[in-house]
C-alpha positions as CSV (number, residue, x, y, z in Angstrom):
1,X,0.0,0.0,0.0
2,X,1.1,3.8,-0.7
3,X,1.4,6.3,2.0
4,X,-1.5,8.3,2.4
5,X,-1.3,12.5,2.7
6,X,-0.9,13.6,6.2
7,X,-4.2,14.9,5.7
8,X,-6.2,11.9,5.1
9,X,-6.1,10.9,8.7
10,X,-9.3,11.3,11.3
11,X,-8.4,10.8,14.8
12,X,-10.5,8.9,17.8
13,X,-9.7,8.2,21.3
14,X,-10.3,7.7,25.0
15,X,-8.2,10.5,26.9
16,X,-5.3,8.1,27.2
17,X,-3.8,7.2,23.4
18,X,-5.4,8.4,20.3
19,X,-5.5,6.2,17.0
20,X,-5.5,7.7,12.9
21,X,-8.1,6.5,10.8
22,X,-7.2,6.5,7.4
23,X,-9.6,8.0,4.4
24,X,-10.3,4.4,3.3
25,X,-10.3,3.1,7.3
26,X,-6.9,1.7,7.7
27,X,-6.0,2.2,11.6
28,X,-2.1,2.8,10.7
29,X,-1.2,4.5,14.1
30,X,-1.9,3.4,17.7
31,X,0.4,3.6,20.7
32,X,-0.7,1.6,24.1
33,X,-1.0,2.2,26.7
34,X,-0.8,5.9,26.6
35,X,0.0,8.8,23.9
36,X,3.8,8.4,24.6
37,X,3.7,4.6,24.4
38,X,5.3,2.4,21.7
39,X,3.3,1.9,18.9
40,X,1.2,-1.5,17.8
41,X,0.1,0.2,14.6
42,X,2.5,2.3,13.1
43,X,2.1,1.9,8.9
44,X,2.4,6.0,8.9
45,X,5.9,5.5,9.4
46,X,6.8,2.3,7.7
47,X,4.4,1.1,5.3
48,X,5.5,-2.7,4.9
49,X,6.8,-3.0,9.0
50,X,5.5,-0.2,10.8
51,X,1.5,-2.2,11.1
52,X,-2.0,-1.7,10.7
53,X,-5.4,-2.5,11.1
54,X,-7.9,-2.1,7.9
55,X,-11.1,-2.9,7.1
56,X,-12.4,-2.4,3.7
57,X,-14.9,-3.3,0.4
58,X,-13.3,-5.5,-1.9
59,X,-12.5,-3.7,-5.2
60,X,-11.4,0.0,-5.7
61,X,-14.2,1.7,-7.4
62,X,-15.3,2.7,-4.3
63,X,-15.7,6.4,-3.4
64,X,-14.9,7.6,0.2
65,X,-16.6,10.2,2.3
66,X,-15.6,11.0,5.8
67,X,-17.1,12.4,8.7
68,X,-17.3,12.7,12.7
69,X,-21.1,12.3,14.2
70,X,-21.6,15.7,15.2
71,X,-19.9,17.1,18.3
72,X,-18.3,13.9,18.7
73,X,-15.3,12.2,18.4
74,X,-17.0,9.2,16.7
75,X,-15.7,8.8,13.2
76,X,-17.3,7.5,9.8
77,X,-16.0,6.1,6.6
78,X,-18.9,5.6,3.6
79,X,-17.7,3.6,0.7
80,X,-20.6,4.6,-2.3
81,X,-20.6,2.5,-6.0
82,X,-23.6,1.6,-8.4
83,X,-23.3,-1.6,-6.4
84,X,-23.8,-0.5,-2.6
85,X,-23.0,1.5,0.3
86,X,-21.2,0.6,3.4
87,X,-20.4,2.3,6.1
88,X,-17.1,1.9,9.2
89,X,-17.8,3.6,12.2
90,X,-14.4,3.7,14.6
91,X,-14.5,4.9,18.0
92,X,-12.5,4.0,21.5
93,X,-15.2,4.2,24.5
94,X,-13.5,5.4,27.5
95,X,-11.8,2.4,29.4
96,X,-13.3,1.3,32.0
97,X,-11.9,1.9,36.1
98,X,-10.7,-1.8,36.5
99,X,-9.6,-2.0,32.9
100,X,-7.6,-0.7,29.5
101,X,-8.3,0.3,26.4
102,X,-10.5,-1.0,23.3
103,X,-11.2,0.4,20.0
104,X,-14.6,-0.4,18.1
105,X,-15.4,-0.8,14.4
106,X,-18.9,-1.2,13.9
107,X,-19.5,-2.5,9.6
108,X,-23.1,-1.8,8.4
109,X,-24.3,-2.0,4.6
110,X,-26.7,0.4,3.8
111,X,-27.8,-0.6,0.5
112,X,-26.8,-3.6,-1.8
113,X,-24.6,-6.2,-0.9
114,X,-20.7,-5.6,0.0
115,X,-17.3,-7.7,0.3
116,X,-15.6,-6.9,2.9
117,X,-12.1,-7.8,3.2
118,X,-10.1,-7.3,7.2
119,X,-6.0,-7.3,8.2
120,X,-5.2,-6.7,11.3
121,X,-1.7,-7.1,11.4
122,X,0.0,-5.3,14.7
123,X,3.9,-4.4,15.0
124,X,4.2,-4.5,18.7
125,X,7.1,-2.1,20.2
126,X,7.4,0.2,17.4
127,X,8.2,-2.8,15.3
128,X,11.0,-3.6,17.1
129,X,9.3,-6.8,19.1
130,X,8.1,-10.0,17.2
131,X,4.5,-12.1,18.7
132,X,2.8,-14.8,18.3
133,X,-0.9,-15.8,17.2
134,X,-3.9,-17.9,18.8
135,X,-6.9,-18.2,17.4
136,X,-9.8,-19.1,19.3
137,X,-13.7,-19.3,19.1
138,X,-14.9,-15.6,17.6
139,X,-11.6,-13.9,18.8
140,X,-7.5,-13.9,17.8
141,X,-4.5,-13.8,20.6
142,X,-1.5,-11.0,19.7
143,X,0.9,-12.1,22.3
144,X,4.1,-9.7,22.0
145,X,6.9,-11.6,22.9
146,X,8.9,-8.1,23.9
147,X,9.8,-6.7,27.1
148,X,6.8,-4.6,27.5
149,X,4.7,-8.0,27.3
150,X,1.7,-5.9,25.6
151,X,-1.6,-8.6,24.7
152,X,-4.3,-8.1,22.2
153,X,-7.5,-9.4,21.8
154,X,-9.1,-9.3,18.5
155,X,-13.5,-10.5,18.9
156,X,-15.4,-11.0,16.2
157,X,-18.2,-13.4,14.8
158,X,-17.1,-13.0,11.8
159,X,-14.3,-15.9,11.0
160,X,-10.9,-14.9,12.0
161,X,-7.8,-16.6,10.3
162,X,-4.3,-16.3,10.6
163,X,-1.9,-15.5,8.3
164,X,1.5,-15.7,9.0
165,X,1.4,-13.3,11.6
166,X,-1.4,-11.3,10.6
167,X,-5.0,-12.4,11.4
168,X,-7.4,-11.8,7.8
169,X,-11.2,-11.8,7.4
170,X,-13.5,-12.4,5.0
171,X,-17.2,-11.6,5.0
172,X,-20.1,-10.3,3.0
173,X,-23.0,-8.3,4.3
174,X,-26.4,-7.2,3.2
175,X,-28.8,-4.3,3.3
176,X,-29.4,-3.6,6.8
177,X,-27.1,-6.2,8.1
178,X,-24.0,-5.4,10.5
179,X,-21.2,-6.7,12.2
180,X,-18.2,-5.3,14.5
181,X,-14.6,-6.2,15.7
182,X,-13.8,-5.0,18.9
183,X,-9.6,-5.2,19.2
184,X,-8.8,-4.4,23.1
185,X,-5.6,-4.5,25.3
186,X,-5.7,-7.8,27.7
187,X,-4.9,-7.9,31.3
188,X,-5.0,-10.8,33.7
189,X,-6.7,-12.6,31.1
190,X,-10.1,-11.8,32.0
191,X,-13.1,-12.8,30.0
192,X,-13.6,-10.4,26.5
193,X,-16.4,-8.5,27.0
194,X,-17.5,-8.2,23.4
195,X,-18.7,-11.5,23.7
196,X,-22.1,-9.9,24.9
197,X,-23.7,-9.4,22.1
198,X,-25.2,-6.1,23.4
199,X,-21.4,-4.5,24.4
200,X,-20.9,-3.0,21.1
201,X,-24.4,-1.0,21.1
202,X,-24.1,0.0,24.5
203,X,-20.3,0.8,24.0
204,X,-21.5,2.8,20.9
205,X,-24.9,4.6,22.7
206,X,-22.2,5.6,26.2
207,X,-19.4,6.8,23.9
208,X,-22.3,9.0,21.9
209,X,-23.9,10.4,25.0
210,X,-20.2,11.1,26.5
211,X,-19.4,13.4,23.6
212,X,-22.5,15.3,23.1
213,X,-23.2,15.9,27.2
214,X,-18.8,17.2,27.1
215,X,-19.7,19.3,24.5
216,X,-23.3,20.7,25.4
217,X,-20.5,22.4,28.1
218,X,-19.0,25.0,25.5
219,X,-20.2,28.3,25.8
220,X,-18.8,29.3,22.5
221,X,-21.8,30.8,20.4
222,X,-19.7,33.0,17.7
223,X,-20.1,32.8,13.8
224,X,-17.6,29.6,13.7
225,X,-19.2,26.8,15.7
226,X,-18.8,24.1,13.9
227,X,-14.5,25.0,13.8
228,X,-14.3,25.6,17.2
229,X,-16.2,23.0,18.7
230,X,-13.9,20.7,16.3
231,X,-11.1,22.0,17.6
232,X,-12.3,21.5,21.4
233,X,-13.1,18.3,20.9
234,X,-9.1,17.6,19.1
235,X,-7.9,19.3,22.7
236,X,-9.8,17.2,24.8
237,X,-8.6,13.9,22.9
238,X,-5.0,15.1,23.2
239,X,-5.8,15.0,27.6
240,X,-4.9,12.6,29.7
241,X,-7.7,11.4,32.0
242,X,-5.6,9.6,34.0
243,X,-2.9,12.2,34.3
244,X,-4.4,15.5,33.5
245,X,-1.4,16.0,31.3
246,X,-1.9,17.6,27.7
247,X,0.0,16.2,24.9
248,X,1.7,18.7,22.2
249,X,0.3,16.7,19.1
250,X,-0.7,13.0,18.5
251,X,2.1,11.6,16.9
252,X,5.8,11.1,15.8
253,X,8.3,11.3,13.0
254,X,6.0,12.9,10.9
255,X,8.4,15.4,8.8
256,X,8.0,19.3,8.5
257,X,9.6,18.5,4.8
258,X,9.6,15.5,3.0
259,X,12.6,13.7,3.3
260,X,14.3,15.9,5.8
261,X,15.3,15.6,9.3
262,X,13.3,17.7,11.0
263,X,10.7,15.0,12.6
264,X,10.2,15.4,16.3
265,X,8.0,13.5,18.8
266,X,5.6,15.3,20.1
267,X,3.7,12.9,22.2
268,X,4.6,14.5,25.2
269,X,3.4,17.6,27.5
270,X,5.0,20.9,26.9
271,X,4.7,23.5,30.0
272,X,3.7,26.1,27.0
273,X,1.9,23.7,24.7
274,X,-0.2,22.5,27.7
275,X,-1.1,25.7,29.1
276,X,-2.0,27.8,26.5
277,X,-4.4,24.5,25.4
278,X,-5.6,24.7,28.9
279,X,-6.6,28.6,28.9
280,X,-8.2,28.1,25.4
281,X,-10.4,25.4,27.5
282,X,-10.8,27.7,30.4
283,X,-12.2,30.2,27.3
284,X,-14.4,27.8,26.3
285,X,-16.4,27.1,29.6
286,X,-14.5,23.7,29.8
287,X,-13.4,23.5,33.8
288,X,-13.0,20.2,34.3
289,X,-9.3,19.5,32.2
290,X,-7.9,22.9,33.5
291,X,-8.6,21.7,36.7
292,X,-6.7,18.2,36.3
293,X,-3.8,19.8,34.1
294,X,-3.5,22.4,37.4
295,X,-3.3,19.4,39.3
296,X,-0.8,18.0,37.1
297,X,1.4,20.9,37.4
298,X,1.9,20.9,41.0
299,X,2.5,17.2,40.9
300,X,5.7,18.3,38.8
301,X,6.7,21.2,41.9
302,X,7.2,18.1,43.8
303,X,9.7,16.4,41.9
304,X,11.2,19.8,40.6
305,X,14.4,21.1,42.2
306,X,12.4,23.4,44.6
307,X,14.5,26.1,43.0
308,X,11.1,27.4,41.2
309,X,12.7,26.2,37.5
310,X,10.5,23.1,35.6
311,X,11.5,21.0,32.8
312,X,10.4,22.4,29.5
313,X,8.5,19.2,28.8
314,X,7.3,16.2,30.3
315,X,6.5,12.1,29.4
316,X,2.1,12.4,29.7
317,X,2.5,10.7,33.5
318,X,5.2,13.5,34.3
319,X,8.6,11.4,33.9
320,X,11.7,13.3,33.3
321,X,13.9,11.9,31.2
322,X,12.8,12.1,27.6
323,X,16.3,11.1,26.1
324,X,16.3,10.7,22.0
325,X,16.7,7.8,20.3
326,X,16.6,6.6,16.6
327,X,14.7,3.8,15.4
328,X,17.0,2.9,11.9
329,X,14.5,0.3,11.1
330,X,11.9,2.1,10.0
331,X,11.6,4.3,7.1
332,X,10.1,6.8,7.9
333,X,7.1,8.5,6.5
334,X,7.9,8.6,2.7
335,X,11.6,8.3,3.4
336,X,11.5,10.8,5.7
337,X,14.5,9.9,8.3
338,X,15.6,9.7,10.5
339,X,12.7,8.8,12.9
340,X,13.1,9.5,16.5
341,X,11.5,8.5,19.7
342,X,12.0,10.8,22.5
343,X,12.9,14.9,22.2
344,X,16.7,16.2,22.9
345,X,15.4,19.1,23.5
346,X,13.5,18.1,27.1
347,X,16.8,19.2,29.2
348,X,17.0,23.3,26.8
349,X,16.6,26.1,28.7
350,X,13.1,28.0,27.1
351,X,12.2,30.8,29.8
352,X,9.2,31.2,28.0
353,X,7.1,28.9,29.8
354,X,6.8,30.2,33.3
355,X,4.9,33.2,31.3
356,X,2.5,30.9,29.3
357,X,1.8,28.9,32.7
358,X,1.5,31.9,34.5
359,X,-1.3,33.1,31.9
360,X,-2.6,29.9,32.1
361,X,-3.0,30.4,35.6
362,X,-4.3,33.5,35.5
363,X,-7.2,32.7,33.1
364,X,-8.0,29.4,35.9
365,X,-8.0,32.2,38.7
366,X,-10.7,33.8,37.4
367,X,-12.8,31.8,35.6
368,X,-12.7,28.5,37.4
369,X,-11.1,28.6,40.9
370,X,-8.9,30.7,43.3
371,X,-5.5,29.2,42.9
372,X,-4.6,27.3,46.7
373,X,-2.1,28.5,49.0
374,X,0.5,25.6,48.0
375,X,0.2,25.9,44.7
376,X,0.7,29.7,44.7
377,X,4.1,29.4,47.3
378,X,5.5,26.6,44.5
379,X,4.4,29.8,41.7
380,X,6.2,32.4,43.7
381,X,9.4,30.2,43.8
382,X,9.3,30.2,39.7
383,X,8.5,33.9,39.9
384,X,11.7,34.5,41.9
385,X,14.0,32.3,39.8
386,X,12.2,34.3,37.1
387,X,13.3,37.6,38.2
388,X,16.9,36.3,38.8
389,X,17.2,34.8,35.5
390,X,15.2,36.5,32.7
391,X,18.0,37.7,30.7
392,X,19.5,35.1,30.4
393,X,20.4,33.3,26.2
394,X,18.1,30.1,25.8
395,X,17.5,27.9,22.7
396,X,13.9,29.9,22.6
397,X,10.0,28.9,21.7
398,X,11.6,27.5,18.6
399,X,14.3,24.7,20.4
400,X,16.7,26.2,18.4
401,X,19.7,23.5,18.5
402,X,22.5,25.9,16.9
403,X,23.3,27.8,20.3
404,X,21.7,29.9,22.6
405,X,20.4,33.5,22.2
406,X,19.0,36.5,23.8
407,X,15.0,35.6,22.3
408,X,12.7,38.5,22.0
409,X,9.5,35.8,22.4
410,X,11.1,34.9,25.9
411,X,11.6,38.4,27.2
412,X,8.0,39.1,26.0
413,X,6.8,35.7,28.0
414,X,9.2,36.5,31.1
415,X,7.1,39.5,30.9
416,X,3.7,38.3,30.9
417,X,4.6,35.7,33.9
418,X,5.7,38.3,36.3
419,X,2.7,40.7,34.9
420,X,0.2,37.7,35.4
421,X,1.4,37.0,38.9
422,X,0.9,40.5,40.1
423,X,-2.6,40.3,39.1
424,X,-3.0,36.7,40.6
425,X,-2.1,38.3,43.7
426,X,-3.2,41.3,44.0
427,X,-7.0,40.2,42.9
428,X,-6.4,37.7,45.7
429,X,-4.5,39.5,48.5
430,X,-2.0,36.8,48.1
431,X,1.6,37.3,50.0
432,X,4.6,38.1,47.8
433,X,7.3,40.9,46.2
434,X,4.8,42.7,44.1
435,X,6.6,46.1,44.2
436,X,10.1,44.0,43.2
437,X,8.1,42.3,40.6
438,X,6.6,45.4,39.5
439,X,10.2,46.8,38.7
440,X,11.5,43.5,37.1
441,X,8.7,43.3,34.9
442,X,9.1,47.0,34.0
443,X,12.8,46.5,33.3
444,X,12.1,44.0,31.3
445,X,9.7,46.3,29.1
446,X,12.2,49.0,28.9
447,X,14.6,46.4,27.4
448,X,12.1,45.2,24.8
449,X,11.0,48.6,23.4
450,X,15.1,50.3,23.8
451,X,16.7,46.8,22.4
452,X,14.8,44.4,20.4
453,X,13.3,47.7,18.3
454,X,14.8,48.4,14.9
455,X,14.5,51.8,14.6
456,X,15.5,51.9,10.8
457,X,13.5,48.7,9.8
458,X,11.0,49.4,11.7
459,X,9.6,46.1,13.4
460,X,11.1,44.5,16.4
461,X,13.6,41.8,15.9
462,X,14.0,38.1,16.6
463,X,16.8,38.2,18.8
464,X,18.9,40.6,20.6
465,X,21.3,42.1,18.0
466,X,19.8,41.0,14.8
467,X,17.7,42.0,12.3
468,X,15.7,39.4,11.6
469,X,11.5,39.2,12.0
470,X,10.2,36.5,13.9
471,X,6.4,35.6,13.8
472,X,6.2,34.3,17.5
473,X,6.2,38.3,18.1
474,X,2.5,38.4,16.8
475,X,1.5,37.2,20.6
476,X,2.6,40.8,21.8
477,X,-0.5,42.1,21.6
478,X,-2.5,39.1,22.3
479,X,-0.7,38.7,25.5
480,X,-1.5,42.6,26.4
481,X,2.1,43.7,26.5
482,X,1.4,46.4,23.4
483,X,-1.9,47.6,22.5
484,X,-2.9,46.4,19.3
485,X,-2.5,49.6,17.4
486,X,0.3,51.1,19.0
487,X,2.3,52.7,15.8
488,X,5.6,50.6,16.4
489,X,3.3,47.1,16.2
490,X,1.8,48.2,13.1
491,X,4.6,49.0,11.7
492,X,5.7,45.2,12.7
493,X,2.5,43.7,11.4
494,X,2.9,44.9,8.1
495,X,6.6,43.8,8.3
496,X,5.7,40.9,8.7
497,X,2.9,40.8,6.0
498,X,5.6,41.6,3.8
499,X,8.4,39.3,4.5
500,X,6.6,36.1,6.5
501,X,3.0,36.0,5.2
502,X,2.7,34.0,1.6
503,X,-1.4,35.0,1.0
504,X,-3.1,33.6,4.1
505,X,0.4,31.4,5.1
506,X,3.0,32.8,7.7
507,X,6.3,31.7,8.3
508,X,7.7,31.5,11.7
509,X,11.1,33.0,10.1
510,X,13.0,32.7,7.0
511,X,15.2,29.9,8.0
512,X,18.1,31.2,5.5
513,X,17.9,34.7,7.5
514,X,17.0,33.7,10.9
515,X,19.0,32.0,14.2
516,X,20.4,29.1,13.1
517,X,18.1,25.8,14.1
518,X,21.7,23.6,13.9
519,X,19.3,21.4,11.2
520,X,19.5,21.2,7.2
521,X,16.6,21.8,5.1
522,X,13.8,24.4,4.8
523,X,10.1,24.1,6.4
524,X,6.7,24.7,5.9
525,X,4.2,27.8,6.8
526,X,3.2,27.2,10.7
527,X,-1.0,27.0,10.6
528,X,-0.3,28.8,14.6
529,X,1.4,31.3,13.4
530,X,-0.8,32.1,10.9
531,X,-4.1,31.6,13.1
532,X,-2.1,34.3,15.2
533,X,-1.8,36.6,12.2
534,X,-6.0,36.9,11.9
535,X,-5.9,37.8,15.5
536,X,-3.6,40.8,15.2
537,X,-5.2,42.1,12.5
538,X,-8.4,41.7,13.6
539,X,-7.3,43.4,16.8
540,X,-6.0,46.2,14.8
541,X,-9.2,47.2,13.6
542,X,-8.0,45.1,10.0
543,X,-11.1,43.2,9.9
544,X,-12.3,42.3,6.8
545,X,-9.0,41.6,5.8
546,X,-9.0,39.1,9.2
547,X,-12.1,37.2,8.1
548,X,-10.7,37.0,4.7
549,X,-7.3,35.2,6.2
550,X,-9.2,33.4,8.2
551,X,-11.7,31.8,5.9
552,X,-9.2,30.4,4.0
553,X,-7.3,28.9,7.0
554,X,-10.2,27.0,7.6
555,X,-10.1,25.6,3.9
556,X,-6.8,24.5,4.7
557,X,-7.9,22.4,7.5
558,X,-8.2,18.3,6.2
559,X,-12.1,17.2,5.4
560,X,-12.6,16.7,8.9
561,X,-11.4,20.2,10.3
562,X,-7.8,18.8,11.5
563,X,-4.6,20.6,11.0
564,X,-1.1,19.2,11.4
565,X,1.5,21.8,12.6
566,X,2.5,22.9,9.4
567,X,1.3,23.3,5.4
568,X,3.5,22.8,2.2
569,X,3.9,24.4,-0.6
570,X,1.0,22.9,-2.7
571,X,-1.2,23.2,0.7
572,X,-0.1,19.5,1.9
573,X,-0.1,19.0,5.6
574,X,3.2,18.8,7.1
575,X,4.6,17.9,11.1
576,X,3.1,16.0,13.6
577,X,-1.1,15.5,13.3
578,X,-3.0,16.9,14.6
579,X,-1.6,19.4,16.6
580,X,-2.4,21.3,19.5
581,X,-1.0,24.8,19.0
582,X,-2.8,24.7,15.5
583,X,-5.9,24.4,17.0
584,X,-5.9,26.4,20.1
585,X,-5.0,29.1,17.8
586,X,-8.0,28.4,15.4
587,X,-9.8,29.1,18.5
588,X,-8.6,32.5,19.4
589,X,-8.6,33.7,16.5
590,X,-12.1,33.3,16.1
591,X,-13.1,34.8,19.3
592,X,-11.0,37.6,18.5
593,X,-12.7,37.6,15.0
594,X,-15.8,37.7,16.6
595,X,-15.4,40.7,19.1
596,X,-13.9,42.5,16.6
């Protein structure tokens, strides 16, 4: 089989791992137990070893619509001909307390009568571990025979063979007629509960309601419903239930150009990933993950240093040590190589994320709960190491990997931390330094507007010293530390509409002009960035102009409203899928869209 676009992927999941659904309903990613797992599926970065799990029509004069169930994560694939209509229907319920995780695939014929064809063929370990099959009555045994022991259970009533190490199906269905295969990760080797013939309705009816009753929780009621509850929705499947973690993006390896090396794992939880998709929940009227993602975050104080500095990034369940490592057996996503497991860049120093928590934490104050006393002291501590170490060089919001500079984006962030914790306490009565924060934070303005300013250029610049634009500067007046039509931002905003924007598409930086990254090869436009480009100008009073970008962002999203992290030069999606930052952005730009 060829590789499909990026963009041809729906996602489902249960709030611990997340599974891509193919546009003709091959499951070719799935990590177990949770989002930073190793994979059992993982054909999106090896085609012939990486493993999947399709179910399909016989023939190929089939044509394929996709959709999610509205305002739920509940995906459909429709095959259409002259001969018939089937439909797939792939969802994971939430696992229940005492158990793991399953994934459903309900088959129904609509009209005529269809072949269906099934593989399920997993790779256990990301390929790396070989298993064994059993076939028993109405179900098939994958028993990895790797370190991390993983068991799945395959039920069905339709016949299961294997082959090789594969297990195939074959089957035909009429009008009206359906069937399902539930595939589920075994522990203790308890009794499959698909084998009640009512699981897979109730599983179906549970998983509906669950969706629909999260979502009924929105109280988002601009012009662009249907995008940001989408995008909600992507945000709350990227959460960990368990955890309260939020993970960056849903996958791996996936390239930012084709057959470069810049592919990155983003399985894991970013302080400023995870905040900012917190506070666009807190927006939202969602109060349940901010609260567990607050949680989270104080778990972390614990293990910290108790110096008030945090690690960058995080495994989902809050493990440290996120060391990178290659796996050379697979080829990577059209060639794309190498593909790695892990991120170097877990041990930079980014100074930026004390100000996205801090905003996060601002946004929780107000709209969900006082922040508690020992959260707050752990807070301070940051704020303190903060104040003491703001101007210092660090690799940046971008993880550059060619040496360290003096950022712009992580003065403006140091910035907003200290500013955000002033109001924290000040609306609270809370102890601390205001007045000392109060001058930090105003020294640190001075140095922005007397230092990162190009008076001759007329924008302000990436990085102390340069000249270069950079778009993670759009967020100074979303963040409140200029006002949105302050002469020296316009002039920047239509810098960078100049040199970053390509039509509706910006560029974080021209890589050829830019700090270097330490990496070969160019990249795509970044959908954030631009999503953060409507928001300025609509802020500026720009707004037709605004709408206009953003309308055709949104026709850049895939058929089911997903965005990877980045877009190619013919509009393919590019980076890991779908991505978080993307889509919180989607969100604010609407509402900003919509008070404008």
């Amino acid at each position: 089989m060829a590789y499909q676009p990026i963009e041809n992927y729906g996602l489902i999941g249960d709030m611990h791992t997340v599974a891509l659904v193919s546009l003709d309903a091959s499951i070719d990613y799935l990590c177990l137990p949770h989002f930073d797992s190793p994979t059992v599926f993982g054909a999106l970065l090896d085609d012939e070893k990486g493993g999947r799990f399709r179910i399909a029509p016989k023939g190929e004069c089939w044509k394929i619509r996709q959709f999610y169930l509205p305002d739920t994560n509940i995906l459909i694939t429709r095959f259409l001909s002259e001969s018939g209509v089937a439909e797939i229907m792939d969802f994971m319920p939430r696992p229940d307390v005492e158990y793991a995780h399953r994934l459903i695939r309900m088959v129904k014929v609509i009209r005529g009568e269809v072949d269906f064809e099934v593989l399920c063929s997993p790779r256990f370990d990301y390929a790396r571990a070989a298993h064994r099959v059993e076939i028993g009555e109405n179900q098939a045994v994958f028993r990895s025979q790797g370190n991390d022991g993983t068991v799945l259970r395959l039920h069905s009533r339709e016949p299961l063979e294997a082959s090789g190490d594969a297990v195939v199906s074959q089957f035909t269905l009429k009008s009206g007629e359906k069937t399902s295969f539930v595939l589920e990760e075994m522990r203790n080797e308890h009794p499959c509960v698909a084998a009640n013939p009512e699981y897979v309705e109730h599983a179906f009816d549970s998983t509906l309601a669950y969706w629909r009753r999260w979502m009924r929780q929105s109280t988002y009621r601009g012009r662009w419903t249907t995008w940001v509850n989408r995008s909600a929705l992507t945000l709350k499947l990227l959460s960990s239930q368990r955890f309260g973690s939020l993970a960056a993006a849903a996958t791996f390896g996936l390239p930012e150009g084709l057959g470069g090396e810049r592919n990155w794992d983003y399985r894991f939880t970013w302080i400023r990933d995870a905040s900012l998709s917190a506070a666009a929940l807190v927006d939202l009227g969602f109060h349940k993950e901010p609260e567990a993602f607050s949680r989270w975050i104080h778990d972390r104080y614990r293990d910290s240093k108790h110096d008030g500095s945090l690690q960058i990034m995080y495994g989902i369940d809050g493990h440290k040590d996120l060391s990178e490592q290659v796996l050379d057996h697979l080829d990577g996503y059209k060639q794309s190589r190498p593909v790695r497991i892990g991120n170097g860049a877990f041990d930079q120093l980014q100074l930026d994320i004390y100000g996205e928590l801090l905003y996060f934490m601002d946004a929780y104050d107000i709209a969900v709960e006082p922040i508690y006393n020992d959260l707050w002291s752990n807070l301070q501590v940051s704020i303190a190491w903060l104040c003491d170490n703001w101007d210092r060089e660090d690799e940046g919001v971008w993880e550059v990997r060619g040496g360290r500079r003096k950022f712009l984006y992580s003065r403006l962030t140091d910035w907003v931390g200290i500013d955000r914790a002033i109001r924290i306490a000040t609306r609270n009565s809370l102890p601390g330094p205001i007045e000392t924060w109060r001058k930090v934070r105003d020294t640190i303005h001075d140095e922005i507007y007397h230092n990162f300013w190009d008076e001759e250029r007329g924008y302000f610049v990436q990085y102390k010293g340069s000249t270069t634009l950079d778009a993670s500067c759009l967020l100074m007046p979303i963040a409140g530390f200029i006002a949105p039509r302050d002469p020296r931002w316009l002039s920047t905003l239509d810098a960078i509409g100049e040199q970053l924007v390509d039509d509706s598409l910006v560029y974080r930086y021209r890589t050829e002009e830019a700090a270097s990254d330490g990496l070969a090869g160019t990249e795509g436009t970044f959908n954030m960035c631009s999503f953060w480009y409507v928001s300025c100008l609509a802020r500026a009073g720009r707004v037709e102009e605004a709408r206009l970008i953003f309308e055709k962002m949104l026709h850049y999203a895939n058929h089911l409203g997903l965005y990877a992290e980045e877009l190619g030069a013919t509009g393919e999606h590019l980076g890991n899928f779908p991505q978080a930052f993307t889509h919180l952005g989607l969100i604010r730009a609407a509402m900003d869209l919509d008070d404008a």
